[in-house]
C-alpha angles and dihedrals in degrees: 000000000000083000101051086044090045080051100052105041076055093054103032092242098114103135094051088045085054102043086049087048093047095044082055093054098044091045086064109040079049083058098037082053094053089051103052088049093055085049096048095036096083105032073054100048083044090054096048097047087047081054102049085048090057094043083054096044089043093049090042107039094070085048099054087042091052093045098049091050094060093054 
């Protein structure tokens, strides 16, 4: 990055060196972003189905005891 800075403050050029500078740098945050999602996505969809499980087993647990205790 110093290099293509050093190159166009020597040719005049300075405001195409840095679009393209700054087109490389988006272009990989955008990438490094993707890839952090694809990492998250499936411990999150883990996490959400352990707590629906737990929302199920906590709603359903007092019915069967109730029920059990009636027979």
């Amino acid at each position: 990055m110093s290099q293509m800075i050093r190159v166009g403050e020597e040719t005049g050029s300075m405001g195409n060196i840095l679009k393209t500078i700054g087109k490389f740098y988006n272009r990989e945050v955008n990438d490094a972003v993707d890839t952090m999602v694809s990492l998250i996505e499936p411990a999150m969809i883990v996490a959400l189905g352990l707590g629906v499980g737990l929302l199920l087993t906590s709603v359903l647990m007092p019915i069967y005891n109730v029920a059990g205790g009636i027979s």
